[in-house]
ZATI-926591 format. One record per residue (C-alpha): residue in three letters; y, x negated, z negated. Coordinates in steps of 0.02 Angstrom, whole numbers, padded with zeros to 5 digits, always signed. Each point is the difference from the previous one (the first is absolute). Example, Ala and Ser with C-alpha at 12.3 -4.5 7.8 and 13.67 -1.06 7.14 Angstrom:
BEGIN
Ala-00225-00615-00390/Ser+00172-00069+00033/
! end
This chain:
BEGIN
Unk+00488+03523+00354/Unk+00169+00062+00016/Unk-00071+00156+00097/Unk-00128+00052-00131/Unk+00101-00044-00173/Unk+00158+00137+00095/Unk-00134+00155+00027/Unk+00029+00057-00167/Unk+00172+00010+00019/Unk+00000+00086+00167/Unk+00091-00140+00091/Unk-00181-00079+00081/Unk+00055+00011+00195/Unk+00178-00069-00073/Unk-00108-00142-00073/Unk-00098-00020+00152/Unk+00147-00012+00100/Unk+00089-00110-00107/Unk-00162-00120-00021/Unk-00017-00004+00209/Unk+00171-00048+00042/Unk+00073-00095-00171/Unk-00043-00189+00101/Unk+00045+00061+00185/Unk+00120-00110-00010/Unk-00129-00144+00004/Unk-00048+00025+00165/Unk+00176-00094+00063/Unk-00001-00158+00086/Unk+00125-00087-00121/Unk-00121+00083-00167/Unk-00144-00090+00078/Unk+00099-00161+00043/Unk+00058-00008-00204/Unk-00192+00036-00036/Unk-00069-00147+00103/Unk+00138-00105-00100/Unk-00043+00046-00139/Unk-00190-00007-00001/Unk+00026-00191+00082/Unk-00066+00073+00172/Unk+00173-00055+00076/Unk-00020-00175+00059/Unk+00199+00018+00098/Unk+00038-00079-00179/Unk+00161+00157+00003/Unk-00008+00108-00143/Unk+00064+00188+00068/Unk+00126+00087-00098/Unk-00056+00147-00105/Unk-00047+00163+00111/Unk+00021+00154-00096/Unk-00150+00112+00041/Unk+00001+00155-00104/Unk+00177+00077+00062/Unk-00105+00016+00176/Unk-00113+00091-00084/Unk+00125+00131-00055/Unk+00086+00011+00176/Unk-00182+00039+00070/Unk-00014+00149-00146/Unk+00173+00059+00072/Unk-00055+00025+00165/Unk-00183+00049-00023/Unk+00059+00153-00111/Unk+00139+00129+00038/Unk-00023+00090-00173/Unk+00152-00085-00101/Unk-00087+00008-00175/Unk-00159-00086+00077/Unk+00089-00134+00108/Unk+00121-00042-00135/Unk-00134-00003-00115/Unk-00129-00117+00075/Unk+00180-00103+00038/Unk+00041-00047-00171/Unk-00150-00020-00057/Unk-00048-00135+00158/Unk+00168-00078+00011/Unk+00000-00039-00204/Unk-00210-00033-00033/Unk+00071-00200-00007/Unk+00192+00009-00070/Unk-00014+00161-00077/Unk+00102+00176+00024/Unk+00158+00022+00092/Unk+00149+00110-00013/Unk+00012+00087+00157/Unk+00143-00058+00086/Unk-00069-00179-00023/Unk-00173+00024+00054/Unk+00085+00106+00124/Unk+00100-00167+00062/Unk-00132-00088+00016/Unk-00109+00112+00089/Unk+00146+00007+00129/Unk-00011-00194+00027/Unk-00034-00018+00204/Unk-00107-00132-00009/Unk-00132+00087-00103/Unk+00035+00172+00095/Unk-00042-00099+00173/Unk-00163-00058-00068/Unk-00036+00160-00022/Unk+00042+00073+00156/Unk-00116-00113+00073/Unk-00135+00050-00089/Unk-00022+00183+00041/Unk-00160-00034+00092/Unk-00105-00092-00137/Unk+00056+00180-00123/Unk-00039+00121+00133/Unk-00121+00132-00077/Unk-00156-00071+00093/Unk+00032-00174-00081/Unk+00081+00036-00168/Unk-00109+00146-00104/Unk+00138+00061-00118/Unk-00019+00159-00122/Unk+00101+00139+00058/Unk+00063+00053-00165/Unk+00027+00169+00066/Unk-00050+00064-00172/Unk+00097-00097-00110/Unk+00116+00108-00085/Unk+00166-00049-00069/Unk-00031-00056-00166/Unk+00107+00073-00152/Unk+00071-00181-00045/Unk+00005-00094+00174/Unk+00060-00169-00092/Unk-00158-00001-00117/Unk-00091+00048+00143/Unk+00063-00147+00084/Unk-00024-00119-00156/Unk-00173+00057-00015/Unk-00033-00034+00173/Unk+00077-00162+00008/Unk-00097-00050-00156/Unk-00159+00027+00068/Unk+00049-00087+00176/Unk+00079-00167-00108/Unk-00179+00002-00103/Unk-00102+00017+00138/Unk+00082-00120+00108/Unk-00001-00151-00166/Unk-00186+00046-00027/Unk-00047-00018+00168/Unk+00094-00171+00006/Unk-00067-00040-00163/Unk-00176+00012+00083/Unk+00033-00106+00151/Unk+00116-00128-00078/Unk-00082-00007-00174/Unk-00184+00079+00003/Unk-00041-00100-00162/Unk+00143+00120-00086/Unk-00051+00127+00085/Unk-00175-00011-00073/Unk+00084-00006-00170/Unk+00099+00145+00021/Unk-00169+00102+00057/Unk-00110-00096-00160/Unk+00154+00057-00117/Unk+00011+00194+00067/Unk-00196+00001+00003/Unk-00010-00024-00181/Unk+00110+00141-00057/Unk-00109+00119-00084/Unk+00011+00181+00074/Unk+00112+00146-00098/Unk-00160+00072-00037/Unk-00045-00144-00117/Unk+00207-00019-00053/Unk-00026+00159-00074/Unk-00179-00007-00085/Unk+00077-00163-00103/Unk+00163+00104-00053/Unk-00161+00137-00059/Unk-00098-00152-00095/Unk+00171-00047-00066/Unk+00051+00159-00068/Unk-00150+00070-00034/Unk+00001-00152-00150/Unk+00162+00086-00075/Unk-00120+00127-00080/Unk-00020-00115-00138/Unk+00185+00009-00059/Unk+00052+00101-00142/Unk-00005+00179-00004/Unk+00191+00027-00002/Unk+00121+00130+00063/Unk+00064-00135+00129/Unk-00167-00086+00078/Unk-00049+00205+00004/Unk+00160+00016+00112/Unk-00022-00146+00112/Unk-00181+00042+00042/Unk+00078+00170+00033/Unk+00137-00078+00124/Unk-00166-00089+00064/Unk-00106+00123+00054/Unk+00147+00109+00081/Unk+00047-00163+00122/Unk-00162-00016+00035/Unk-00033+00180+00032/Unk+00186+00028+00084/Unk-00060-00141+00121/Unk-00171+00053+00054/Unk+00061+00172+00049/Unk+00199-00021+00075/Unk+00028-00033+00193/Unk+00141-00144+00025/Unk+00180+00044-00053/Unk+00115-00052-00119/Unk-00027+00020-00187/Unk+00074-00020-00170/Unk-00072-00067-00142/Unk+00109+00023-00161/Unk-00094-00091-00140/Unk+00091-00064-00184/Unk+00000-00185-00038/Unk-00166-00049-00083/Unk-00113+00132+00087/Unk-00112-00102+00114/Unk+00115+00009+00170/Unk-00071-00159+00087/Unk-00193+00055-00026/Unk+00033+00172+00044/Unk+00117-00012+00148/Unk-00147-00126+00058/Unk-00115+00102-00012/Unk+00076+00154+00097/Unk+00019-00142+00144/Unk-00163-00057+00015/Unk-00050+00184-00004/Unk+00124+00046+00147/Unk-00026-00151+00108/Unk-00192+00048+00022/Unk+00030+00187+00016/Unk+00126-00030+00129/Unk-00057-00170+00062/Unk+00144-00103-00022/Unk-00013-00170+00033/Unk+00082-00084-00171/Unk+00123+00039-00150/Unk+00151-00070-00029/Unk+00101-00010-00141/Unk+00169-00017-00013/Unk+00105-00044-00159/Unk+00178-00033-00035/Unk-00036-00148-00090/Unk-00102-00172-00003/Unk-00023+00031-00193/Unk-00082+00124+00033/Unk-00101-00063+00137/Unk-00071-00138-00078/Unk-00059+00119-00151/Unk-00073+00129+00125/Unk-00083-00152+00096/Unk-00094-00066-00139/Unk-00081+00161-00033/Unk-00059+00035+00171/Unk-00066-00161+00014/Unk-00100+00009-00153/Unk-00097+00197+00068/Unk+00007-00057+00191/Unk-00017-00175+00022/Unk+00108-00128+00052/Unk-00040+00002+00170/Unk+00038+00171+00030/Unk+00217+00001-00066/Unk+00129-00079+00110/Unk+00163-00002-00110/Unk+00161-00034+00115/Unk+00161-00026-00068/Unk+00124-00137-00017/Unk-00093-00081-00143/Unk-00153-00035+00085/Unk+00038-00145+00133/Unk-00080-00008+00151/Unk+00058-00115+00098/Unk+00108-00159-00058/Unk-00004-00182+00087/Unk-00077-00101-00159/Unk-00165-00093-00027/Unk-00150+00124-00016/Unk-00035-00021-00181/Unk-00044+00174-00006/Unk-00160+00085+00054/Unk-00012-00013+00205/Unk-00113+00142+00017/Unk+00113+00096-00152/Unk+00159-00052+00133/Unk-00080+00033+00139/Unk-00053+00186-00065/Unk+00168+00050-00038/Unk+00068-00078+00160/Unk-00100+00128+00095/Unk+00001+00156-00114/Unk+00189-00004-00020/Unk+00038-00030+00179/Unk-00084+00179+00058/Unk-00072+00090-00179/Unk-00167+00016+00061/Unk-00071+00014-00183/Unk-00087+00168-00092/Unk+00135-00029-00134/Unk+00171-00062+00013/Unk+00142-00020-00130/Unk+00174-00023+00061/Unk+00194+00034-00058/Unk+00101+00138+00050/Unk+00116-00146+00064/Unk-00173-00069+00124/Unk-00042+00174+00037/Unk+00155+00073+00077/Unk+00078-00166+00068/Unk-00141-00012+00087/Unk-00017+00199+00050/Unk+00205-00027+00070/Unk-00024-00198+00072/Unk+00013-00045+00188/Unk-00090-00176-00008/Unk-00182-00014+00063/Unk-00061-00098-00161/Unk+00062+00150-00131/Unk-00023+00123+00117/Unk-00177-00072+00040/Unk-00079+00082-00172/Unk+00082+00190+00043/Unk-00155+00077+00100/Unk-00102-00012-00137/Unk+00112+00108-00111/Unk-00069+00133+00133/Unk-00129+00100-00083/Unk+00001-00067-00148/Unk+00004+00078-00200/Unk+00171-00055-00069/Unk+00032+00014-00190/Unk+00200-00008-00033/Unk+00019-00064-00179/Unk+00156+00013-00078/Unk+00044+00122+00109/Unk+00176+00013-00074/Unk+00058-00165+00029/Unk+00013+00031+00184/Unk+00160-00063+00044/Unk+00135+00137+00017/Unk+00108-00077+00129/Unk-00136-00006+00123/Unk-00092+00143-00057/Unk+00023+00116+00173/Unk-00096-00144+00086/Unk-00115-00028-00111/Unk-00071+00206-00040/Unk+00005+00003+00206/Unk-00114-00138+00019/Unk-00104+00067-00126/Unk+00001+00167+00082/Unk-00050-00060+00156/Unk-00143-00110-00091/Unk-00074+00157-00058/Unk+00044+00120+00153/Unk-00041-00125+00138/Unk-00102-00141-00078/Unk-00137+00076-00079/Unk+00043-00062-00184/Unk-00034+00063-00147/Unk+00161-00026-00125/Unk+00001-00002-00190/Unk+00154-00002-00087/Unk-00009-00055-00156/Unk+00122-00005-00167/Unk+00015+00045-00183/Unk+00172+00086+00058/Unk-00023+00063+00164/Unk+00127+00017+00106/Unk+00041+00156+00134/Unk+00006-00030+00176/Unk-00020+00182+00019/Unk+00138+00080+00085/Unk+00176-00046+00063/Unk+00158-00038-00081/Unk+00165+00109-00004/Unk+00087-00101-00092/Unk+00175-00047+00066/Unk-00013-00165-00060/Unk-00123-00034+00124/Unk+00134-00079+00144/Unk-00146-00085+00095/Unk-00168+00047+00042/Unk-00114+00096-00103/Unk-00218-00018-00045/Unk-00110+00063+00109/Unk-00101+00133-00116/Unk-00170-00065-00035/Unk-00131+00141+00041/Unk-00111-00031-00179/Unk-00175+00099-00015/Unk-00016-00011-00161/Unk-00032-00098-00162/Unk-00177-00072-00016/Unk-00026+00064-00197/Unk+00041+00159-00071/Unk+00111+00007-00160/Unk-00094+00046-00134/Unk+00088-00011-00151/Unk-00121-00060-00109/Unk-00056-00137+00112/Unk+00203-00056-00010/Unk+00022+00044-00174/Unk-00068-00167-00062/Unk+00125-00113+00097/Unk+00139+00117-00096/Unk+00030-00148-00104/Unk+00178-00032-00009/Unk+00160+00077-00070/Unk+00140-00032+00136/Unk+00189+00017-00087/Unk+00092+00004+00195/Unk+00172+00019-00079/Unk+00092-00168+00018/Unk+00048-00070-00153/Unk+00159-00114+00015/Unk-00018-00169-00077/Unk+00065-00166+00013/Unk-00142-00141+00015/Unk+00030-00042-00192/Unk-00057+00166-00052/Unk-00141-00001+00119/Unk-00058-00162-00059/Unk+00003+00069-00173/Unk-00098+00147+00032/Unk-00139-00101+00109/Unk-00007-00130-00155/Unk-00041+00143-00121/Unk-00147+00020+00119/Unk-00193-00095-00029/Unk-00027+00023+00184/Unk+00141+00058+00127/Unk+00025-00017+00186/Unk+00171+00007+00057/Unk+00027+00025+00204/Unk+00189-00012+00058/Unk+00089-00002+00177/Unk+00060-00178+00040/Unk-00040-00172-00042/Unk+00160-00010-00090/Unk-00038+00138-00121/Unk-00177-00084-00032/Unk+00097-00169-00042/Unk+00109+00090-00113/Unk-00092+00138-00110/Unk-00127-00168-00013/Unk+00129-00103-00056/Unk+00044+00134-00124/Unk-00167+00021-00057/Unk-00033-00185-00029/Unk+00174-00040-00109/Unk-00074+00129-00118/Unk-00036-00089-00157/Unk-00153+00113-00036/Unk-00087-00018+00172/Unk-00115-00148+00055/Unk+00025-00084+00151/Unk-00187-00019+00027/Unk-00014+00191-00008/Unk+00112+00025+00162/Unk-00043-00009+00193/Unk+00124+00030+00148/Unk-00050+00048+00145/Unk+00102+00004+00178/Unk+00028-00082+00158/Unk+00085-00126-00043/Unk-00173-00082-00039/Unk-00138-00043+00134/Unk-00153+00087+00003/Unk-00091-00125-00089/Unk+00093-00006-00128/Unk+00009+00206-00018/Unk-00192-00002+00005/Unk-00026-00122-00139/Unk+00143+00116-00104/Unk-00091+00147+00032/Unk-00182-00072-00029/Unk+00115-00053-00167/Unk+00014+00178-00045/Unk-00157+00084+00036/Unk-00063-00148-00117/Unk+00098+00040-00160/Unk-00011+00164+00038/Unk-00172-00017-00019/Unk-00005-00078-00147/Unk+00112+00108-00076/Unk+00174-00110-00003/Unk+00170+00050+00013/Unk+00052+00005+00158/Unk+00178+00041+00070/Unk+00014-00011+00184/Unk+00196-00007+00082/Unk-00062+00069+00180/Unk+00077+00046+00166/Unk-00065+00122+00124/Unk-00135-00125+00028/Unk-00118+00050-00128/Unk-00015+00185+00056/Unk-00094-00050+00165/Unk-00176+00000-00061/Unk-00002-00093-00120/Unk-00112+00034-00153/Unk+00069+00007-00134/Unk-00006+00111-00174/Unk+00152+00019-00109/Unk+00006+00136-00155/Unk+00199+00006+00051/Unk+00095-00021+00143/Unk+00186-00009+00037/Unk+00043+00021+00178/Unk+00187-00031+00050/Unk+00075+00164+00099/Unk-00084+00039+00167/Unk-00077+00099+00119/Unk-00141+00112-00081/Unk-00144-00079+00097/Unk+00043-00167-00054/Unk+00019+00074-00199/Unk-00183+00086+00040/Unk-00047-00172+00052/Unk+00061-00081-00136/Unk-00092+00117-00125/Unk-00186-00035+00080/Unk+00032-00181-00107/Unk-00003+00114-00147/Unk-00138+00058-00091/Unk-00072-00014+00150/Unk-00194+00018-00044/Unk+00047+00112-00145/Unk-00086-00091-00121/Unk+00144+00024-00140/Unk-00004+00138-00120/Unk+00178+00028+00029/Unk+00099+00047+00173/Unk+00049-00128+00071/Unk+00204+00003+00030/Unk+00117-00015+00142/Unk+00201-00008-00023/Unk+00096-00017+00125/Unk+00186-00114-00008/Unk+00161-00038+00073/Unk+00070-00177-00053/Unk+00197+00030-00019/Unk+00023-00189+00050/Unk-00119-00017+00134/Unk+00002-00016+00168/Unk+00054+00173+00093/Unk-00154+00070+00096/Unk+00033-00023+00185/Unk-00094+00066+00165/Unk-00186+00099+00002/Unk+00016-00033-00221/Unk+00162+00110-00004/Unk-00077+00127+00113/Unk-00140+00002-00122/Unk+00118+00031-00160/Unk+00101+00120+00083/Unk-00152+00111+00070/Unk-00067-00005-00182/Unk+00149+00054-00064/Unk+00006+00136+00113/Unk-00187+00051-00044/Unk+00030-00002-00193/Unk+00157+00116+00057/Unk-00084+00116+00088/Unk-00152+00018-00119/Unk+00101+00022-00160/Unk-00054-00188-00068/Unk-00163+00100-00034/Unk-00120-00113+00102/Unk-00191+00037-00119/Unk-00094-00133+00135/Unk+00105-00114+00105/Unk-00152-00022+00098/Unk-00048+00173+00068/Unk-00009-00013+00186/Unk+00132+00163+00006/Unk+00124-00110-00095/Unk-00007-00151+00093/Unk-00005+00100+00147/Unk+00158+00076-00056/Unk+00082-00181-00018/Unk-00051-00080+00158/Unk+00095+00141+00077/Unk+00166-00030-00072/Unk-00033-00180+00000/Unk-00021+00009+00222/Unk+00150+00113+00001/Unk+00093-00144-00066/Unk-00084-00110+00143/Unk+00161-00007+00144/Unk-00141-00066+00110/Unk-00169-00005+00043/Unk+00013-00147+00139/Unk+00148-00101-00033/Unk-00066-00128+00138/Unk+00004+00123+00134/Unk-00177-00039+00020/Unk-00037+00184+00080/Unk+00129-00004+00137/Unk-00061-00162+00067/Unk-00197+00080+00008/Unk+00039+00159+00083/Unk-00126+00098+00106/Unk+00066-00053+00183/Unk-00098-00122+00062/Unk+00139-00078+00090/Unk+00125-00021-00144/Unk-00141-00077-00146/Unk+00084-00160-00092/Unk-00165-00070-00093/Unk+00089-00167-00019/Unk+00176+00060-00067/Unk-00100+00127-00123/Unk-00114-00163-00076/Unk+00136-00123-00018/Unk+00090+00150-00132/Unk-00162+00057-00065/Unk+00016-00117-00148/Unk-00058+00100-00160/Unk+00041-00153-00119/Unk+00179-00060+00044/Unk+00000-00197-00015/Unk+00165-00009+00058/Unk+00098-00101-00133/Unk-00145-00037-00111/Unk-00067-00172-00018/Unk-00187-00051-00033/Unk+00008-00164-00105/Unk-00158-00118-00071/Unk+00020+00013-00174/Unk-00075-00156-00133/Unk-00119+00111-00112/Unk-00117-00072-00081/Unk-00096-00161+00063/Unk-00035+00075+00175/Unk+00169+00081+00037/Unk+00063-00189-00053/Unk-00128-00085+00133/Unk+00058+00110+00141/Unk+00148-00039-00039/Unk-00026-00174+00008/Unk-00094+00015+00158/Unk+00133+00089+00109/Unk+00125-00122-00067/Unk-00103-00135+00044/Unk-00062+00076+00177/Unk-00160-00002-00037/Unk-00108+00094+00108/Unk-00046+00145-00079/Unk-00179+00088-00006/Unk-00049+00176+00025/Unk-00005+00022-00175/Unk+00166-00063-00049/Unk+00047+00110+00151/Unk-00051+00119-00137/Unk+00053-00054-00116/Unk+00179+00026+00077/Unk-00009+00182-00042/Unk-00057-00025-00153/Unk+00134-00111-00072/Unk+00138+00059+00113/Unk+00166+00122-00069/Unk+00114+00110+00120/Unk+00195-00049-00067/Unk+00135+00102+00049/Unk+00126-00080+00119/Unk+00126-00018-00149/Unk-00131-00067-00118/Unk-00057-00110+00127/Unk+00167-00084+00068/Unk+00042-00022-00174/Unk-00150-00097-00052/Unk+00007-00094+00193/Unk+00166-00043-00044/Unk-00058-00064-00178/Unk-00122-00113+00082/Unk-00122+00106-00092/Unk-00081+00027+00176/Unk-00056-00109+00133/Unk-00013+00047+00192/Unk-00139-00089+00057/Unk-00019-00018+00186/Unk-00172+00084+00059/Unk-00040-00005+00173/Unk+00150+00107+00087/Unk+00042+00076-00152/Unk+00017-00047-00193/Unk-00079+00025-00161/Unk+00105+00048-00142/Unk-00077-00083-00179/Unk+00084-00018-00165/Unk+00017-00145-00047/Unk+00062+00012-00181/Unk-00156+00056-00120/Unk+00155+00056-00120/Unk+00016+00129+00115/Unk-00154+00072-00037/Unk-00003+00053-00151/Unk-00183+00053-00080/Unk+00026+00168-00049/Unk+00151+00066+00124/Unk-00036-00091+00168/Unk+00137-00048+00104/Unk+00146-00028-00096/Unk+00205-00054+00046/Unk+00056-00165-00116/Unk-00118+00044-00130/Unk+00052+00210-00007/Unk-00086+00142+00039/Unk+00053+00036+00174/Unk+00150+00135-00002/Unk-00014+00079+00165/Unk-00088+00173-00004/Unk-00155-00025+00081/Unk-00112+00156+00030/Unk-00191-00074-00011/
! end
């Protein structure tokens, strides 16, 4: 298996190679003793130690091959395929151990060439990216080597996995239900808009069934059909160039779960694999869930051998950059595969020189196919100059092309807005009094702190009504943000007041339609964000309006926000304050590019200089242990009391119960990330409770006047003070 799923990739004598010698090891006396124990074959009644069989493997690659990108190759990928990939100098150690390099002196004869068929790999070439190379490899040999144990150990699985892959309907059908599907959109109004999204439409799906693989853009405003259309230019590539699946890959579980549910609805159920932290997998609990649901996702996740797969930027690239065998396990079948990048501007800009050269090397080496997709597209373009760049610069992406042309009039209609980009300076007591003159207003700030305070503004009012307001941040749990939001969408349905209090939150897909919106001081792709919530299906006879603010007792802007400010500063600067369309792709071309000059590097983890190109100097497990793109470090997950089932689960850890799959779930669901100050401080109150869980504890508040119904978390019955980015 390994063999066949590498020829693709031009590494198939590599994977033969690495599939022939990857259990040499086995063939040891003391191997075969800890077998026979094992199995119950040893009647001596002695159980032998553990005998390490895969570093003899490695040693046998050494001295088979003299080529030092081969032999090192075929090395790491043999001595890890159990404990996963080494930095050099320690798989180098251990390579060096005498006993194992004895064994394998003495086994020259049973690998001489009559007895021991290996590839020659005289025509591999030295890939472009020899670490990916080497990921990709190892991927396939860890897969390989779990299926084929799966089979032998576990056929009845093994028939599962085979009944589950069997019913996957082809791409060919994938794509003649996205037809059926939008084929029914003919029935929609004649407007301006549904004329432009069946517009973006056909151009995917024409872009698709021409292009050859590559990397492309597509630069689409909020509201014009991106999920359907980027879709459909995937389906349309993966059969012309015969990729195996598409994968999509979004900043955010919001979004996700959103994208998810329409998928499922055109393709099926059977035929989407989401994976990302909120979908659990594998938790020790009763199986009150679905077996066969479990067991499905157990298998899919573990090596993404789906037709459609959802996943987080965080899954994605942790994975891409991981030396273990069970994340690295699912990284072969990124190989020739269609990858849509949504949100293509939330890519992390601290490890954004990692992250464009993996995707490079997807697209130059890997046979994929690459969409990148935003409303405010980012450049990857070309270099930087800037001398504030100290560290290391982006590796220029090489982009073919958009996928629709820019027709004005197909655009004109999503011209719906009035941006006002010059910062007005206001205290929250003003702002509250302008947002209270409004029916319906959104209002996005910076920091939990500023959404406590311009709401607690708004509410002392004497003119505005409590039930009219909703605040949204993270100092709530995700259920309780998704009942707030569903709150919205419903008045704003029927036509209510509404005033939502919002941090960044709300600008990552989620739909929502405000005729105003105030957006606290920023980078201009978050204040273009911000504006598709208004008038975003230009239904109102009026423009809808933007203004953008600067709270004068607020908290100061720290980090990638300040960058923002200051690079739209500079823009308005340099363009005379006379931006027409914040949204033309030349503009927010124009901004990105000031805003990465700010950027003093582009891989503050040093993740580059531990994955160089000499085969004897690679650090895969240095590089994963700082490849971290959400930094946990002095945050604080806590079980939070809301509503009836945040109270039971709290009850049940408290009580050390045992918990279920589904209050595994339900863990994420009802769970908030404190700060360490917020955190100590409520610890300290006895607000919090440490309960022991297994080696480790789980953190639950304990106090439901803690919680408070509209604010989350809270600190002795206050909004919390820290500033708190969502």
């Amino acid at each position: 298996m390994t063999y066949e799923d590498e020829d693709s990739c031009g590494l198939k004598d590599l994977a033969y190679n690495a599939g022939l010698l990857h259990d040499f090891g086995k063939y040891r006396p003391d191997f075969q003793r800890y077998i026979l124990a094992a199995s119950g074959a040893n009647q001596s009644g002695k159980v032998p130690p553990k005998a390490p069989h895969a570093i003899v493997g490695a040693i046998e690659a050494r001295r088979l091959f003299d080529d030092p990108m081969i032999a090192e190759t075929l090395a790491y990928c043999i001595s890890g395929h159990h404990r996963g990939l080494y930095d050099h100098n320690e798989m180098e150690r251990r390579l060096r151990h005498g006993e194992h390099k004895r064994w394998c002196d003495a086994c020259e004869k049973l690998t001489s060439a009559e007895n021991l068929e290996t590839a020659d790999c005289d025509d591999v070439d030295e890939p472009d990216d020899l670490q990916m190379a080497i990921r990709m490899l190892f991927s396939a040999l860890v897969d390989a080597d779990r299926l084929d144990t799966e089979r032998f150990m576990t056929p009845d699985l093994s028939a599962e996995r085979l009944r589950i892959k069997d019913n996957y309907a082809s791409l060919s059908t994938l794509r003649e239900r996205l037809r059926a599907k939008t084929e029914s959109f003919s029935s929609a109004p004649d407007t301006p808009v549904n004329r432009a999204r069946a517009y973006f439409l056909e151009s995917c799906r024409t872009h698709g069934a021409e292009s050859d693989p590559g990397i492309y853009t597509l630069s689409l405003p909020t509201g014009a059909g991106k999920t359907i259309s980027s879709m459909a230019w995937a389906l349309e590539m993966a059969i012309r160039n015969h990729h195996d699946r598409i994968i999509y890959v979004i900043p955010y579980t919001s979004i996700i779960t959103q994208t998810a549910m329409v998928f499922r609805e055109i393709f099926g159920e059977e035929n989407i694999l989401e994976h990302h932290s909120e979908v659990v997998v594998e938790q020790q609990g009763e199986d009150d869930k679905s077996d066969e649901q479990m067991s499905r996702l157990k298998f899919l996740t573990e090596n993404w051998d789906a037709p459609i797969i959802l996943t987080t930027n965080v899954q994605f690239f942790e994975s891409l950059f991981a030396s273990k065998p069970a994340k690295c396990r699912k990284v072969h079948s990124i190989a020739n595969s269609v990858i849509v990048m949504d949100e293509v501007q939330a890519l992390p800009e601290s490890f954004l020189s990692p992250i464009l050269s993996a995707i490079s090397t997807l697209s130059g080496a890997f046979h994929c196919s690459i969409l990148c997709c935003s409303a405010t597209q980012p450049v990857y373009d070309e270099d930087l100059n800037s001398p504030n760049t100290k560290g290391e610069k982006y590796p220029p992406l090489v982009i073919k092309g958009d996928l629709v042309p820019r027709e004005a009039r197909y655009f004109a209609p999503f011209d719906r807005v009035d941006y006002h980009l010059e910062p007005q300076m206001v205290t929250s007591q003003e702002l509250a009094e302008r947002l209270a003159a409004e029916h319906s207003v959104l209002c996005v700030v910076n920091s939990r702190k500023d959404a406590g305070q311009v709401y607690r503004a708004l509410r002392d009012l004497p003119k505005v009504n409590v039930g009219e307001m909703i605040h949204l941040s993270r100092s709530m749990c995700s259920a309780h943000l998704r009942k707030a939001i569903e709150t919205i969408k419903e008045r704003m349905r029927e036509g209510e007041p509404t005033k939502v209090i919002s941090t960044q939150l709300i600008e990552a897909g989620v739909d929502l339609d405000f005729p105003c919106v105030w957006r606290a001081h920023s980078g201009l792709g978050s204040i273009i964000q911000a504006g598709g919530r208004c008038n975003r299906d230009g239904k109102m006879e009026q423009r809808g309006q933007v203004f953008v603010f600067s709270l004068t007792d607020g908290s100061r802007p720290f980090g990638n926000i300040a960058r923002g400010c200051n690079a739209t500063k500079m823009l308005l600067h340099n363009l005379s304050n006379k931006i027409t369309d914040p949204t033309d792709p030349e503009v927010i071309a124009k901004y990105y590019r000031l805003y990465f000059e700010d950027i003093p590097d582009f891989d503050t983890e040093g993740i580059g200089k531990d994955l160089t190109d000499d085969p004897e100097d690679i650090n895969f497990e240095s590089a994963a242990e700082r490849f971290k793109l959400i930094d946990d470090e002095g945050t604080f997950p806590v079980i939070v009391p809301y509503m009836e089932e945040g109270k039971e689960l709290v009850r049940k850890i408290r009580s050390h119960e045992t918990l279920s799959r589904e209050d595994y779930h339900r863990m994420q669901e009802y769970s908030v990330s404190l700060r360490q100050g917020d955190y100590t401080t409520l610890l300290g109150h006895g607000n919090i409770e440490q309960i022991p869980w297994g080696e480790d504890f789980i953190s639950v508040l304990v106090d439901d006047d803690c919680y408070d119904s509209v604010a989350g978390v809270v600190i002795s019955n206050h909004w919390v003070e820290e500033t708190q980015t969502a």
